[in-house]
N, C-alpha and C positions, 0 to 999 in steps of 0.2 A: 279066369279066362284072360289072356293074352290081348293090351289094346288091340294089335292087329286081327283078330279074330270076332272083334267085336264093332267091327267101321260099319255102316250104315249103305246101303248100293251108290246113295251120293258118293260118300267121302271115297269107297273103293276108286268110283269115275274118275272122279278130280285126281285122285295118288295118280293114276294110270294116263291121264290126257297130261299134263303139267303144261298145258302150253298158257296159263297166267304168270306161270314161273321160270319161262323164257324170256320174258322182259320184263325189266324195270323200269313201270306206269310213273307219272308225277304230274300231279294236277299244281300249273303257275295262272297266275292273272296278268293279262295285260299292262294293268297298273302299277304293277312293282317294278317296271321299268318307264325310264327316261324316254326311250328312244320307241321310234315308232315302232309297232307292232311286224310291221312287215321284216325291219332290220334284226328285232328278236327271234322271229322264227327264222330268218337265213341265219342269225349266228347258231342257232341248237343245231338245223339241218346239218351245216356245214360239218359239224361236232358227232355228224353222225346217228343224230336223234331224228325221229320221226315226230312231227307237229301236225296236231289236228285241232285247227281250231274251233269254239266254240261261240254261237250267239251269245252268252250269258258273258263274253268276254277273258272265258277261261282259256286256256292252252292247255291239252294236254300232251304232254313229252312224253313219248317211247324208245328206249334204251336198250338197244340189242345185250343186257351183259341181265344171264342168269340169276336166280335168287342164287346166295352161297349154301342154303339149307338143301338143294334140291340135289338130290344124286340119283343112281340111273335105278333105284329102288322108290322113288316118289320122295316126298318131303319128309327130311331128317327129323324134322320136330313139330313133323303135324299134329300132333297132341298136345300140345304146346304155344301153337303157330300162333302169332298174335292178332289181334281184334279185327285189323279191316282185310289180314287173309282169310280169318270165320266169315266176315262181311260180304267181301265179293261172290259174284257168281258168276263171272265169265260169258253169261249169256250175251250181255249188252255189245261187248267185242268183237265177240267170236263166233255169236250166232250159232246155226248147226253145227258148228266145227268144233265147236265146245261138249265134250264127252254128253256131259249131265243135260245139254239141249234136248237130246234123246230121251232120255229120262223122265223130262219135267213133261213132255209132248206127251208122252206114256200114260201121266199122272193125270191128265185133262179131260 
């Protein structure tokens, strides 16, 4: 049988929602830079990134540019995909808007 034939109702959701694969996430620390925290996030913003900071001292950067894997048929090498796209679930982001939020709500 066919991988595609064999995806599980999760991974169907996730092919079909692709909105974690609409941007490129990057978790940075405040400490790896010199300059104040506030001049770090005006220079990413400026850059076009979206910054949310965290208590824990983290940044995380959102970057309007596509995975390259992803095509208008879901992800190219989801059988394949590596470790922290298996990891993710989209819930924490994306909340209900996240296909599988629906799903998980289902499973409760």
């Amino acid at each position: 049988m066919p991988a595609k034939q064999r995806r599980t109702k999760k991974q169907r959701l996730c092919i079909a929602c692709r909105k974690c694969c609409q941007e490129l996430g990057v978790f940075t620390l405040n400490a790896f830079y010199e300059d104040p925290p506030e001049d770090v996030i005006h220079f990413y913003q400026t850059r076009g990134c979206s910054i949310t900071p965290h208590e824990s001292g983290l940044l995380y950067l959102s970057i309007k540019m596509p995975c390259p894997h992803l095509t208008d048929d879901g992800c190219a090498i989801y059988e394949d995909r590596p470790q922290i796209c298996r990891k993710y679930s989209g819930l924490e982001e994306f909340g209900d808007a996240c296909l599988w939020a629906g799903l998980k709500k289902q499973e409760q």
